[in-house]
NUKOLTI-636918 format. One record per residue (C-alpha): residue number from 1; residue in three letters; chain; x, y, z. Coordinates in Angstrom, 1 decimal, always signed. Example, Ala and Ser with C-alpha at 12.3 -4.5 7.8 and 13.67 -1.06 7.14 Angstrom:
2
{site 1 'ala' 'A' {+12.3 -4.5 +7.8}}
{site 2 'ser' 'A' {+13.7 -1.1 +7.1}}
END
This chain:
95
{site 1 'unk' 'A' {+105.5 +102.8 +96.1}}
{site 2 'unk' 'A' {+104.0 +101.4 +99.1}}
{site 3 'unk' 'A' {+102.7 +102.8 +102.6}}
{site 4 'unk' 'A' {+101.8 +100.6 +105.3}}
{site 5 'unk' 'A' {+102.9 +100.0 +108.7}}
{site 6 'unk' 'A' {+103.7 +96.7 +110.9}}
{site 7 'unk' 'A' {+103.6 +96.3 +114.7}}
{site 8 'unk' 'A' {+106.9 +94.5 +116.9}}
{site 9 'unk' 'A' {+106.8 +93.4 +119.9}}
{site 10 'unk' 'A' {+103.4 +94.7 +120.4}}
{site 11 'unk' 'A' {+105.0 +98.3 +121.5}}
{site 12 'unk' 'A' {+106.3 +99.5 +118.2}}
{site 13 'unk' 'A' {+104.7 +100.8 +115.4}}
{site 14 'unk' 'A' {+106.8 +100.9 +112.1}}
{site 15 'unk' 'A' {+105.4 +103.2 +109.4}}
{site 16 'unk' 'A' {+107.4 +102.4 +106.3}}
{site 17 'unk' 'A' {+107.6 +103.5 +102.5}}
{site 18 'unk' 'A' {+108.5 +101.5 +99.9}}
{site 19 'unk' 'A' {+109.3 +100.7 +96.3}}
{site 20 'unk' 'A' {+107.5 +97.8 +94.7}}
{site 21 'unk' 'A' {+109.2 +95.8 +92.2}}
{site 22 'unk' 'A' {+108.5 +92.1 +90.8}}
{site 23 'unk' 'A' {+106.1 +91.4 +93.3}}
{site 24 'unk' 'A' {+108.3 +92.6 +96.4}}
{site 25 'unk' 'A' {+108.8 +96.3 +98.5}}
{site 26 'unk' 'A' {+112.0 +97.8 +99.1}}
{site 27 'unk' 'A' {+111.4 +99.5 +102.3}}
{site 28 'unk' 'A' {+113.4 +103.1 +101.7}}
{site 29 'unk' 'A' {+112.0 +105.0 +104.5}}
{site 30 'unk' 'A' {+110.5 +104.4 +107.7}}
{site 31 'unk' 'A' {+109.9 +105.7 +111.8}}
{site 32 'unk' 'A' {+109.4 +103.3 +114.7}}
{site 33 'unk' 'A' {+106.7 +105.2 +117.1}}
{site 34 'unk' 'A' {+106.3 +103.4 +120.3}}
{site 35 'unk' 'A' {+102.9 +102.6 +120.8}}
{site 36 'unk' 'A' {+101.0 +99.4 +120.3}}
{site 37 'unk' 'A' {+98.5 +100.3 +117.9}}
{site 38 'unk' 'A' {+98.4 +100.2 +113.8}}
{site 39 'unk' 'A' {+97.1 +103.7 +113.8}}
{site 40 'unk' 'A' {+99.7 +106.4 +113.4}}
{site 41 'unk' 'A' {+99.1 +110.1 +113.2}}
{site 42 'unk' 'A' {+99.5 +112.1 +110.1}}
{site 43 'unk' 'A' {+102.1 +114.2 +111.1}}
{site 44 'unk' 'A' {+104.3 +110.9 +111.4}}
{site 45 'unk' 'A' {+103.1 +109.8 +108.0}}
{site 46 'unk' 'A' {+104.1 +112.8 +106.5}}
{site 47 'unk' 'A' {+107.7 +112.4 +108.3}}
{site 48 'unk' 'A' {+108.2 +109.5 +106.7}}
{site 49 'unk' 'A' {+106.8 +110.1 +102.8}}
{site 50 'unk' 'A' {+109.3 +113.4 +102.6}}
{site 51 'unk' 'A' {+112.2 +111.2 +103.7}}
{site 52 'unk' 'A' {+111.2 +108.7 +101.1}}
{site 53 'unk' 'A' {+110.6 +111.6 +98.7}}
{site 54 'unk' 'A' {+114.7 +113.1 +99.3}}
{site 55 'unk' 'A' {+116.1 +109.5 +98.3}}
{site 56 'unk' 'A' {+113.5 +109.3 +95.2}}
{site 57 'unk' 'A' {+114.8 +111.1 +91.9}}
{site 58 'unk' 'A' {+113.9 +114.3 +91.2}}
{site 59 'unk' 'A' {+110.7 +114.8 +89.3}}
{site 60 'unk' 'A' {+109.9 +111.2 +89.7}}
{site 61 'unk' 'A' {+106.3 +110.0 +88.4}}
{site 62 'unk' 'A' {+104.9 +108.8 +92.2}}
{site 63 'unk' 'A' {+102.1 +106.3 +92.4}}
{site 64 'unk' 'A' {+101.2 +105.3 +95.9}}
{site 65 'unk' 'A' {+99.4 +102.4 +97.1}}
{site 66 'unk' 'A' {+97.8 +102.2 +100.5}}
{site 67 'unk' 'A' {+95.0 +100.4 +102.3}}
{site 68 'unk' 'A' {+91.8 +101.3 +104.2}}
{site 69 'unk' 'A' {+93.8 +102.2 +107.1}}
{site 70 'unk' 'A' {+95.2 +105.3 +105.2}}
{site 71 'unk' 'A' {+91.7 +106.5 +103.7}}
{site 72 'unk' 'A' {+92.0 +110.1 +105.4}}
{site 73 'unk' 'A' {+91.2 +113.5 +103.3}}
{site 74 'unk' 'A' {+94.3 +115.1 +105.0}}
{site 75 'unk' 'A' {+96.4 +112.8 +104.1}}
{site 76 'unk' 'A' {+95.2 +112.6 +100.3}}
{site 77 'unk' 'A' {+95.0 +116.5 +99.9}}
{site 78 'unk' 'A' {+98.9 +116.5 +101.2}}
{site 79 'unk' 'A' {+99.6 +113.8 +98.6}}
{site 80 'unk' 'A' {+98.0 +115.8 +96.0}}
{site 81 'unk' 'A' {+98.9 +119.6 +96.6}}
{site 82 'unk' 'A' {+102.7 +119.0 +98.7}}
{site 83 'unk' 'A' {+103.7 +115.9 +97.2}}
{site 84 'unk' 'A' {+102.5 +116.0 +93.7}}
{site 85 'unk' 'A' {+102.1 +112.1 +93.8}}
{site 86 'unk' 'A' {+98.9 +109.7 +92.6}}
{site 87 'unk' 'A' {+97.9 +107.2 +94.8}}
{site 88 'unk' 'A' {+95.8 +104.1 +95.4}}
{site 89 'unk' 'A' {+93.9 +103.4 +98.9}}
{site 90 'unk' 'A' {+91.8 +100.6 +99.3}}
{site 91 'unk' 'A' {+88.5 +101.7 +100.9}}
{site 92 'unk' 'A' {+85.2 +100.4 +102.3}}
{site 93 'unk' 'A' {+82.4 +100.7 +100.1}}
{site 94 'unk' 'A' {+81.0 +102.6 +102.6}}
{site 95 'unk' 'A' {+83.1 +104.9 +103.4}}
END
């Protein structure tokens, strides 16, 4: 699976879930937020991995792949202990 989000019109913000396969994402769950910046709050991205997490089968193996933009402890420590999922985020060296 795949968290990311992608800015319209420069007054939407889309956060979206999806389902990789061969190379492409399935987008299976998503919230518009209008505001004109990437950054969304947690409470949003948490909105939008339990609706992906209803249309998932149950007991499914989870691995989720993010980038730097999604490198927050909250957000790992509800992946971990809510979610049950493993995930991927791309970080800084530095951070």
């Amino acid at each position: 699976m795949s968290l990311d989000t992608t800015l319209a019109w420069n007054c939407f913000c889309i956060v979206w879930v999806g389902v990789v396969y061969r190379g492409r994402t399935v987008p299976i769950a998503w919230k518009a937020v209008r505001q004109s910046s990437s950054t969304v709050r947690l409470l949003t991205i948490q909105r939008v991995l339990r609706q992906a997490q209803r249309v998932l089968p149950e007991n499914a193996a989870v691995v989720l792949l993010t980038d730097r933009g999604f490198a927050d402890g909250k957000l790992i420590k509800y992946l971990r202990e809510t979610l049950a999922w493993h995930f991927r985020i791309r970080i800084k060296r530095s951070f």
